[in-house]
Structure formats: structure tokens, C-alpha cells
LOKE-53376 format. One record per residue (C-alpha): residue in three letters; x, y, z. Coordinates in pm, whole numbers, plus 50000, padded with zeros to 5 digits. Example, Ala and Ser with C-alpha at 12.3 -4.5 7.8 and 13.67 -1.06 7.14 Angstrom:
% residues 2
Ala512304955050780;Ser513674989450714;
END
This chain:
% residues 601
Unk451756631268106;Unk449366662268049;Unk449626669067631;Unk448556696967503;Unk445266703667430;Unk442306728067315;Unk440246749767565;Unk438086729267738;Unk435096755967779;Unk432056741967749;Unk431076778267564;Unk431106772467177;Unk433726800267188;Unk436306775467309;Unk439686786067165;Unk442126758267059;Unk445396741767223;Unk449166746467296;Unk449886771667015;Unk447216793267040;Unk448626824567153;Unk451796823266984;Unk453726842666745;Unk454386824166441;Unk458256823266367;Unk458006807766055;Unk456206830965816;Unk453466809965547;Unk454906802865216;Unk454676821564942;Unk451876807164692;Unk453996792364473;Unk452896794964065;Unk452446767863841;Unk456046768563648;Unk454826742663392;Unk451466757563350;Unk452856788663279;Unk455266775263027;Unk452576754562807;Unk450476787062818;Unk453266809562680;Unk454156784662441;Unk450466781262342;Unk450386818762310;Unk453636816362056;Unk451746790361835;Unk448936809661801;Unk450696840161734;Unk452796824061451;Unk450196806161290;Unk448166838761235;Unk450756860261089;Unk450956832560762;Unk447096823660686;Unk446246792560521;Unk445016797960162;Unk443086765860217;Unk439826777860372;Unk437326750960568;Unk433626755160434;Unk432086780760552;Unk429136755660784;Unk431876737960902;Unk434286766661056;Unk434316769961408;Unk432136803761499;Unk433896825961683;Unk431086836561839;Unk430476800761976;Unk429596800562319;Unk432246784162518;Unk431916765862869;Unk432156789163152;Unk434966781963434;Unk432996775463779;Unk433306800264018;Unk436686801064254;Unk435576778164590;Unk435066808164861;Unk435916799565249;Unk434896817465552;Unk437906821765755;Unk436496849665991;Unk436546827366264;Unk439986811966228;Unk442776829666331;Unk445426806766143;Unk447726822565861;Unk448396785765766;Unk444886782465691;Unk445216810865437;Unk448046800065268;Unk446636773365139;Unk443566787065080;Unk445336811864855;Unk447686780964719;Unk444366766064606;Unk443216796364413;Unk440136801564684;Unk438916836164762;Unk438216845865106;Unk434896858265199;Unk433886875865528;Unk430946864165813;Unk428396880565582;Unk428916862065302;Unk426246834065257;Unk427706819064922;Unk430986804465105;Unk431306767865032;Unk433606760665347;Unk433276774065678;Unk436496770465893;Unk436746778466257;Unk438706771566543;Unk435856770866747;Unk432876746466814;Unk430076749966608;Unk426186761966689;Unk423266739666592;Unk421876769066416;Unk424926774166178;Unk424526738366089;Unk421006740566037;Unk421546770065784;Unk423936747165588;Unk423006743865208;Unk423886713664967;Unk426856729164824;Unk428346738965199;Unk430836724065482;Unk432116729565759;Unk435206717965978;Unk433066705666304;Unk429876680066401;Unk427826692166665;Unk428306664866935;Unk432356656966899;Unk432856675767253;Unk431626636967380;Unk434676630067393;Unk436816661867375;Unk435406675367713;Unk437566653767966;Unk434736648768184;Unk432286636567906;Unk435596615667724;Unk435616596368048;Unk432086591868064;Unk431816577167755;Unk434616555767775;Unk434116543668118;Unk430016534168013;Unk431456516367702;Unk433926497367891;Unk431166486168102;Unk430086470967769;Unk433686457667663;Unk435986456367944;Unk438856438467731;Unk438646464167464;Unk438486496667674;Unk441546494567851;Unk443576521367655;Unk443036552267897;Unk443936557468287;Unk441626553468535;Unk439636585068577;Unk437686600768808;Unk435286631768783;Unk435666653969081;Unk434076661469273;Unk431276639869172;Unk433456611269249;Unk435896629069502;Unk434846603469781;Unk436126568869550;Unk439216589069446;Unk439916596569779;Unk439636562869863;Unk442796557269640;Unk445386573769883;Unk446676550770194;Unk445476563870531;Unk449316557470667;Unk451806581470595;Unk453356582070275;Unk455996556970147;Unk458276558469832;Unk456336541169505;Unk452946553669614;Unk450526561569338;Unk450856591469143;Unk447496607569009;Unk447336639768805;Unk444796665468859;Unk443826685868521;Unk440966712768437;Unk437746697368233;Unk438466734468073;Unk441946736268124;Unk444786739867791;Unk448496746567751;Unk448916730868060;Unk447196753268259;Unk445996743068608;Unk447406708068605;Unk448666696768884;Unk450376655169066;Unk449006647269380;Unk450196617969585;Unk448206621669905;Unk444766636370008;Unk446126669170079;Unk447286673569744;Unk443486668369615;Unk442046695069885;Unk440326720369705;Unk440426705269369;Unk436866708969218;Unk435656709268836;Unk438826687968759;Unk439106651568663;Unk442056628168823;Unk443636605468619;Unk445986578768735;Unk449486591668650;Unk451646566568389;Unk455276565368613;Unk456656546168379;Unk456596566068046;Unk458766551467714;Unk461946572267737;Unk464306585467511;Unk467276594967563;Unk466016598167914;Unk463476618567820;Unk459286613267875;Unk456976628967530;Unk453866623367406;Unk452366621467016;Unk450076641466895;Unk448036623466618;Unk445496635466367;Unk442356620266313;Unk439976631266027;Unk435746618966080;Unk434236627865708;Unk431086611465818;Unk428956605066079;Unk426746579765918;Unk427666555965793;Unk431286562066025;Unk434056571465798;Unk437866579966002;Unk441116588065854;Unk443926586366070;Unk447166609065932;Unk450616593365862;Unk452546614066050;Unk452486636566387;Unk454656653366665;Unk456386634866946;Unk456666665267158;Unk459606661567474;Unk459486668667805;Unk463076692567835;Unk464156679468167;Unk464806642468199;Unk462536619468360;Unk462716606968738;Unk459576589568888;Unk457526610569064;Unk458016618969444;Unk457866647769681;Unk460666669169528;Unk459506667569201;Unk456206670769150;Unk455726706769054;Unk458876699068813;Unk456266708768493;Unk459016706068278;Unk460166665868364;Unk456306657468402;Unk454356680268143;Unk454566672267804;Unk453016700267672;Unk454956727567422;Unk453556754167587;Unk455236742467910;Unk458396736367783;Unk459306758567515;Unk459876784667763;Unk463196759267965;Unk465886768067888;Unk466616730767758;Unk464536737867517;Unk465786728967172;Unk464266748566860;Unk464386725266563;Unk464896744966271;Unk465416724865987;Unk462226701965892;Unk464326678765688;Unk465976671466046;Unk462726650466170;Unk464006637366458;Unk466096660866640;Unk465416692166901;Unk462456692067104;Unk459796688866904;Unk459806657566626;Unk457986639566360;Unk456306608866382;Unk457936596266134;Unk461246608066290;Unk459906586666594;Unk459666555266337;Unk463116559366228;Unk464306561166553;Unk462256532766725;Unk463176511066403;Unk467106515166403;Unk466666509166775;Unk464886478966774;Unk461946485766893;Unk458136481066728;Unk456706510466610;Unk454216494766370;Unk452726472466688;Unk452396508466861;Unk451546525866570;Unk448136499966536;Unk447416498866874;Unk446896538066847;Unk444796532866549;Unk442946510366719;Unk442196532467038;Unk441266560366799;Unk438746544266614;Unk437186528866961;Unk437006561967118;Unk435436575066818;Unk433066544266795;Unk431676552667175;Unk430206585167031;Unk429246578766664;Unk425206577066756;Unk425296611466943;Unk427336622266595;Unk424596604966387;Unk421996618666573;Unk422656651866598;Unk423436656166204;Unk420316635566124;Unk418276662866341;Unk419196695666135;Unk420536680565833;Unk417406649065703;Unk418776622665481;Unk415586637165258;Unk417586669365183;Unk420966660765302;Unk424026635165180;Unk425686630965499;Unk429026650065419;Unk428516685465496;Unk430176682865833;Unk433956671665893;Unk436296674866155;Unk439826673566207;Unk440876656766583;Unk443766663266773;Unk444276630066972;Unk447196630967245;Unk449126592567314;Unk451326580467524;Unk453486550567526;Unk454396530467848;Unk457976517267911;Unk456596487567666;Unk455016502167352;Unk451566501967535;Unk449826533267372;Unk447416550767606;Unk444796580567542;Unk445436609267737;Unk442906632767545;Unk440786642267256;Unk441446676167057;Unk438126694266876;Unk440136722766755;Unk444176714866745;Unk446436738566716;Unk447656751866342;Unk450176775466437;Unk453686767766282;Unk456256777566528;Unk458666757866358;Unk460006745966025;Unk458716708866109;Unk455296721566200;Unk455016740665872;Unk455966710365687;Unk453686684265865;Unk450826706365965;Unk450516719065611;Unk450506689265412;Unk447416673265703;Unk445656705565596;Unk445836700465222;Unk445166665865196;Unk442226669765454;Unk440406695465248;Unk441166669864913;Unk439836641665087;Unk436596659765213;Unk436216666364841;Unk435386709164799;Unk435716709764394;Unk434416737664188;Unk433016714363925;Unk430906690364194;Unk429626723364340;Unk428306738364022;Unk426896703163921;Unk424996702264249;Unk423856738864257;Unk422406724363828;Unk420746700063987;Unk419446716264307;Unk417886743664076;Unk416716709963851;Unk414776697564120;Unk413016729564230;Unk412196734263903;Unk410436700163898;Unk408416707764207;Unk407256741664097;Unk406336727763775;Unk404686693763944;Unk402726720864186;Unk401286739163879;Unk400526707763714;Unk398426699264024;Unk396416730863986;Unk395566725563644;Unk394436696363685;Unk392376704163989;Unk390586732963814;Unk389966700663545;Unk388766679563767;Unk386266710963896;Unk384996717563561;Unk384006688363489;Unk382376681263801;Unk380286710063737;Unk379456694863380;Unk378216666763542;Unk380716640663383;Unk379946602963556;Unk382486589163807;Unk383336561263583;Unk383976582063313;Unk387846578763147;Unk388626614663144;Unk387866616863536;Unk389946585063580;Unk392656600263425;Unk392666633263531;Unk392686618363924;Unk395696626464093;Unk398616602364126;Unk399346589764496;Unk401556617664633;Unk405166603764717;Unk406116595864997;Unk408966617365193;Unk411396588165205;Unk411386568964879;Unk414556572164716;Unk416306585364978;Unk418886551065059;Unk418896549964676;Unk420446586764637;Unk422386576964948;Unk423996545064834;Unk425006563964522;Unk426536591964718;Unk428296568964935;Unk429426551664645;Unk430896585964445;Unk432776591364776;Unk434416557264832;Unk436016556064477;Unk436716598264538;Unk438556582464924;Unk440696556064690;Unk442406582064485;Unk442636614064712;Unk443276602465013;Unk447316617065022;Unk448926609765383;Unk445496597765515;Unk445026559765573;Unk441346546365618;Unk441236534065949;Unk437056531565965;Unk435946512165799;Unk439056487465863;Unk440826472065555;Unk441316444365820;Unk437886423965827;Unk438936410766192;Unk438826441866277;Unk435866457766148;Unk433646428766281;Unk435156436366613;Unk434316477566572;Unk430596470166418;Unk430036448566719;Unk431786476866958;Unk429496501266726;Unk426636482966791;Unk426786480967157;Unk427446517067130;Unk424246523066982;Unk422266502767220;Unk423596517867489;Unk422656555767361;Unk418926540767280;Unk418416521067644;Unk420206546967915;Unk418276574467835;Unk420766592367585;Unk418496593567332;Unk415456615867465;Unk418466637067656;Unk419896647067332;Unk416706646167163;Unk415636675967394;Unk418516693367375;Unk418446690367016;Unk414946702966998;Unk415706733067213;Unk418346745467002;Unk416356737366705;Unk413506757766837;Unk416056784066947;Unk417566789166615;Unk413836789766408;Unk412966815266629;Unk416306840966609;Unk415756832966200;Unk412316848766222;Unk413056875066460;Unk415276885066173;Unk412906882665881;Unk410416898666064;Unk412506930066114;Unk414206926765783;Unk410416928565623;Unk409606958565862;Unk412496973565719;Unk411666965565342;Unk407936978665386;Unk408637010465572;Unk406727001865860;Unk407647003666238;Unk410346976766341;Unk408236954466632;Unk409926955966954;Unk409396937167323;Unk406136919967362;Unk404596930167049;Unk407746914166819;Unk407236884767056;Unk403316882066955;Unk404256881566593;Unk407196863466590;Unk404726833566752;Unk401976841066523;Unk404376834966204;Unk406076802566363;Unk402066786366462;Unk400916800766110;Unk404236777265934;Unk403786747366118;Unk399896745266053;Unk401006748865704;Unk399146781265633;Unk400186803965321;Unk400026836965522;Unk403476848465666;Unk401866871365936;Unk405226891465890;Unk403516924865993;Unk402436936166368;Unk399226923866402;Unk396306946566426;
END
């Protein structure tokens, strides 16, 4: 039952599932060239050609020619993406495909970050307009086992009816005293309940273990238990899971893609239920590639048009199947739309939150974070899906032909949905330099007129007087107005960008269904309260605050040395960097003009 999954480390370094550490056998394509571009160019280049060697003895006024010297529109700059952190040759080749240049970790002009990793507070905070990156602070809620079941379980406290899509789970050994409770103090007998043991930072498989009595729980600490499902949807004989992609472009307001298509990956021995002989049989229990692709059953699917054969299929192979079999793969296919947007639902104010706190509506537009989700499913013997777990940072390795072909297109269409054009970054870089042009030229305007104002106060000009009335300063705006304006219209821009890019992605929050979506903004709402009323809120809001203050101070730490450096004095070191590094952070956030970037005296 165990699918594969990313490193569960809570350490931000946490590495990402099944195909991690494998060779890829199928190299990236090539980066194919526009065949029809390159035709209407060379033709182009023959027209022009032809056309000057016979001149026109009909010459244009001269004030209406075209100059030559006319200055034409610039191209915008080739998108650049950090892949230092990202270990993926898929990754690059369509980076490459895309006509992107690839910039190293001390670049600062990248427009998309992309790691396999989790991402730092302070790398989000350093985030500029035109910038993205592939992760939210806060999405290891529910791709940490332990906190997954956390949140579920406190939400279905909320909801029972409409949390009932993951096995029963306890967190050991926090709760090793209930779970014990769920073995029977006689000996064993044949049907007993099956429970599976697996690491909260466990992947591939790793450490995952069935246990049907106490003794085969002994010793089992930092793990969660989950109730085993014994009676798995076979085919051919054979158990598998699905491994579905989810796409969050926004935190707030919640926007989720879910991808059309997917990998059923098979277990390579057939199924029995579980009993004593078989329980360490990883390959008829585990569905998990990394397990299996090492049996000797093992079948390598090399052909991607061949979706639904060898180990390893497509979703969509799985619909054709399911269909010319009879059975309903669009009632299982919603019901693991549904459970995706409800898991993602339990979270979304510790998303919101979180952004909100380095990234301000004031400065920020709400899509500079995305993230792509690995989410593992399993169907019972009737169609019932049922979460196993939640991946931060699937795998993109492309072992086979099949992955190439499914994993690349999610890629593509992912980064065209999330929107990372050339011309909308040089637009918002025009009017980012727009606006600080404004201030600086609204700040000097203020000083003018304050030197005004002090003149003629020193003239002796009444207080009634027009000129005074007029040269009085304006009520200074305040931080927030305009800000749901500039939102709305943002939000707006994105929609209509959503209903022509979307590719394989369907929109599965908000729900084209408005049964639905009433029943998520309720589920959304409840989420909410629950984060404000059980103490969530001033938890995250301190850990927030920590990592804020954290990553303010490493920034001037830096500067401090970097101006040491750039005045030729000695580089402060121990408790004397410490004294200044303090004296510049109290001087900022009294709002004084002195940096204090020099040891003090």
C-alpha cells in the first residue's frame, strides 16, 4: 500500500521520492527547432534579397521613407532559471526547449527558481516582483506524514462525512498506547487487522514495514501506523497505486490544478491478503518503483505509445482499461479530485499565512510561489479512492519512455500555466521602475514644499492665507488603499491567462461544479476557524517571526561585511560584528537615516 514518496526530513534539504537516485535510461530530447519558423525566415530572407537587386524607380518622399536608423523595439531578455538546486536533466530540457538560459546560485536576476528541495523563509523573503519559485513555505502540513494526519484527523473532527478518504492513522509513539489497543490480546487468528508501519522521514520504501500483532510494533518509534487496505482493486491479480499531480498557483485566494494523466505503478508479485508468510513479501505489498523495479517480474515498458502495458502505466492507460472493462473510472477519477482539493483545503490558511508574512499584498500579487504535488491513491476492491500520501518534491527522473512522455508534458504545461513570459516580466520590471520613480519624485516634491512652507513662515504670512492653504501637505496615503483594487485586477489577468493556457491541467479549485465549491468554501471556512481558535495562528506566527528575524539578521551580517570590504576597513568579527549588526537593525526599525554600517567607536 506504501507509494512512493519524497524524503520525509523535516531538514529543508529533503531530497525527493522513488526515482531519486536513479540513472536515467532514457536520455532528454533533443531541443527540437522550429521547422516552420525557419522556413518563413529563409523565405523572408529570399524576398528581401530579390527585391533589392531590381530597385524601384518610384521613390516614396523623402519625410515619408522609413529611416533606417529608426529605433526598433528591443526583444526582452531570454527568461533565466536557477536550476542549481535541481538535479533533473528533464528540467533542462525544457528549459533549453523554451529558449531559457540557465543561471547559477549567484545569479540574482533569475526569474524562476527550481529546486527539488523545500524552500527557506529567507529565499522567499528575497523574492522580487518579477520572480517564482516552485515551493510555499508551509506545504510540508500535509507532506510530513505525521503533520498530513494531523491535519486531516483535526479537520475531520470538523467534517466527519467528508474526511473519510485516508486510513486510520496513528502517530507513534505519541499514540503507541491507542494503537496498541488495536491488536486482540488472544492469539492471533486468520483475517486479523493488518496495519503498516512507515517512517514520518522515510522514501522509496525505505523502513516500511506490516504488523499484525504487538510484537510486530515493538520498537517502532518516529513512525506513523496506518490501517492497511487488504482489499486493494486488482488487476490482473495485481495490487498498484496512482500517482497524481496536483499544481497550487495560489495560496490566496486558493487556486489547484489537478493533471490529466499519471502513473498506476504495479506491485510485480500478485496479491494474496496479508498473513504471517507474507508480510515481508515487499514486492506483493509495496507499491513503490523503487521496490519493485529490482523483481525480477519486473516489466520495463518501453514504448510510451503502449500506455497500458509493463509495470509501470498511464493513467490514461488505466481509463482505457477500467472503461473496456466495465468499470467507472470517471466516479474514481472525481472522488480523487475531490480528496485532493480537501486535503489541500485543511492547510490553505497556514499557506496564506505564511506568504502573507514575507510577501504583503502592499508589494506582492500573490503568485510568486507555486508548487507542483505528488499525491499517491489507492483504490479499494470498489473504486473507493483513498490518500495514502502527499508529495512536496516528486520525482522527475524518466526511467522510461512513458515517464518521459507524461512527466514532460506536466512540466511544460505547469510552467505555461504559472505564466513566466518575457514580455509580462519586462512590463512589470517598466512599471516597478514607474513607481519608484513616482515616490522619489513625490519625496522631493515634499521637500520643496516644506522649505515653502518654512519661508514663508519666517515672512510672517497669516494662517489663513491661500498660499499657506495650498502649499499644506496632502493627507499621506494610507499603506492599504488600492491594494484589493490592484489585486482584483491581477486576479482577473490570471483567470482569463488559466482559460487559455491551462494544457492537460483541469481547474479543480475553484470547482466548475457550484455544489461543490459551496461545499469546499464551507470546508475552507471551517479550516480557517480552526487555524484562528486552536492556537495555530500565534504558533506559526512565532515561528514565522523567528525566521523572519533570522533571515534580516544573516542579510545584514552580509552588508555589513560587504561595506567593510568596499571601504577598506577591518571586517567586524565575534562580539563586535554582533554590536553593530544590532545597532544597524534598532537604527532601521526606529526609522533613522544612518546605516551604522561601520564598527562603532
Amino acid at each position: 500500500m506504501a507509494s512512493s514518496g519524497e524524503s520525509s526530513s523535516d531538514a529543508p534539504s529533503s531530497s525527493s521520492d522513488d526515482d531519486d537516485d536513479d540513472d536515467a535510461r532514457v536520455s532528454a530530447p533533443p531541443v527540437a527547432s522550429s521547422s516552420s519558423s525557419s522556413s518563413r525566415v529563409v523565405a523572408a530572407s529570399r524576398a528581401s534579397s530579390s527585391s533589392s537587386t531590381k530597385p524601384s524607380r518610384q521613390h516614396q518622399p523623402r519625410a515619408s521613407r522609413p529611416s533606417s536608423r529608426a529605433k526598433r523595439k528591443s526583444k526582452p531578455a531570454p527568461i533565466a532559471v536557477c536550476l542549481t538546486n535541481c538535479k533533473y536533466e528533464l528540467l533542462r530540457c525544457v528549459q533549453k526547449k523554451l529558449g531559457w538560459i540557465e543561471v547559477g546560485s549567484d545569479a540574482e536576476d533569475w526569474q524562476l527558481y527550481w529546486t527539488d528541495t523545500s524552500v527557506s523563509i529567507e529565499r522567499v523573503m528575497r523574492l522580487k516582483a518579477t520572480q517564482k519559485i516552485n515551493h510555499f513555505t508551509g506545504m510540508l502540513e500535509i507532506c510530513r506524514k505525521k503533520q498530513l494526519a494531523k491535519n486531516l484527523a483535526r479537520m475531520s473532527a470538523l467534517f466527519p462525512s467528508e474526511f473519510k478518504f485516508a486510513p486510520k492513522t496513528w502517530t507513534l509513539p505519541l499514540e503507541l498506547e491507542s494503537f496498541l489497543d488495536q491488536f486482540p490480546r488472544k492469539a492471533s487468528k486468520p483475517g486479523k487487522r493488518t496495519f503498516i508501519l512507515k517512517p514520518d522521514a522515510g522514501c522509496q520504501g525505505k523502513g516500511i514495514a506490516l504488523a499484525q500483532s504487538q510484537d510486530h510494533s515493538k520498537g517502532s518509534n518516529a513512525v506513523v501506523a496506518q490501517r492497511y487496505l487488504s482489499k486493494p482493486f486488482l488487476i490482473d491479480g495485481y495490487k498498484f497505486d496512482l500517482r497524481v499531480y496536483a499544481l497550487v498557483i495560489c495560496a490566496d485566494p486558493l487556486r489547484v490544478f489537478v493533471f490529466n494523466d499519471g502513473l498506476a505503478r504495479f506491485c510485480t508479485e500478485k496479491y494474496e491478503p496479508p498473513g504471517k508468510g507474507n508480510l515481508k513479501d515487499t514486492c506483493m505489498h509495496l507499491t513503490n518503483y523503487a521496490v519493485n523495479k529490482h523483481n525480477e517480474n519486473f516489466v520495463f515498458n518501453d514504448d510510451a505509445g503502449a500506455n497500458g502495458a509493463g509495470s509501470k502505466w498511464s493513467v490514461q492507460g488505466l481509463k482505457d482499461w477500467m472503461e473496456d472493462n466495465g468499470h467507472d473510472f470517471v466516479g474514481a477519477w472525481e472522488g480523487i479530485v475531490d480528496l485532493i482539493v480537501k486535503t489541500i483545503v485543511s492547510v490553505q490558511p497556514v499557506l496564506a499565512h505564511n506568504y502573507h508574512s514575507v510577501l504583503p499584498p502592499e508589494t506582492n500579487d500573490g503568485y510568486s510561489c507555486f508548487e507542483i504535488l505528488g499525491v499517491d491513491v489507492m483504490l479499494d476492491e470498489n473504486l473507493r479512492p483513498w490518500l495514502i500520501e502527499v508529495n512536496h518534491s516528486p520525482s522527475f527522473g524518466v526511467d522510461t519512455p512513458l515517464d518521459l512522455a507524461i512527466k514532460g508534458d506536466l512540466i511544460s504545461d505547469a510552467i505555461e500555466l504559472v505564466r513566466i513570459d518575457p514580455k509580462l516580466v519586462r512590463r512589470v520590471e517598466a512599471e516597478r521602475k514607474l513607481a519608484s520613480q513616482s515616490r522619489l519624485m513625490a519625496h522631493k516634491k515634499r521637500g520643496a514644499e516644506s522649505v515653502t512652507r518654512g519661508d514663508r513662515d519666517r515672512k510672517g504670512v497669516g494662517e489663513g492665507d491661500a498660499t499657506t492653504v495650498a502649499a499644506k501637505p496632502t493627507a499621506p496615503r494610507k499603506l492599504g488603499e488600492g491594494v484589493e483594487e490592484r489585486r482584483a485586477a491581477a486576479i482577473e489577468e490570471r483567470i482569463k491567462w488559466e482559460k487559455n493556457h491551462s494544457g492537460s491541467f483541469e481547474l479543480a479549485y475553484p470547482s466548475p461544479c457550484e455544489r461543490k465549491q459551496a461545499l469546499y468554501e464551507k470546508l475552507l471556512v471551517g479550516a480557517k476557524e480552526s487555524f484562528e481558535n486552536h492556537g495555530q495562528v500565534a504558533r506559526v506566527r512565532d515561528v514565522m517571526e523567528k525566521a523572519k528575524y533570522t533571515a534580516l539578521r544573516r542579510a545584514t551580517e552580509e552588508e555589513v561585511r560587504q561595506n567593510a570590504i568596499k571601504n577598506g576597513i577591518k571586517i567586524p568579527a565575534g562580539m563586535e560584528l554582533k554590536k553593530v549588526v544590532e545597532a544597524v537593525m534598532k537604527a532601521r526599525a526606529d526609522g533613522g537615516s544612518e546605516t551604522l554600517l561601520t564598527a562603532p567607536k
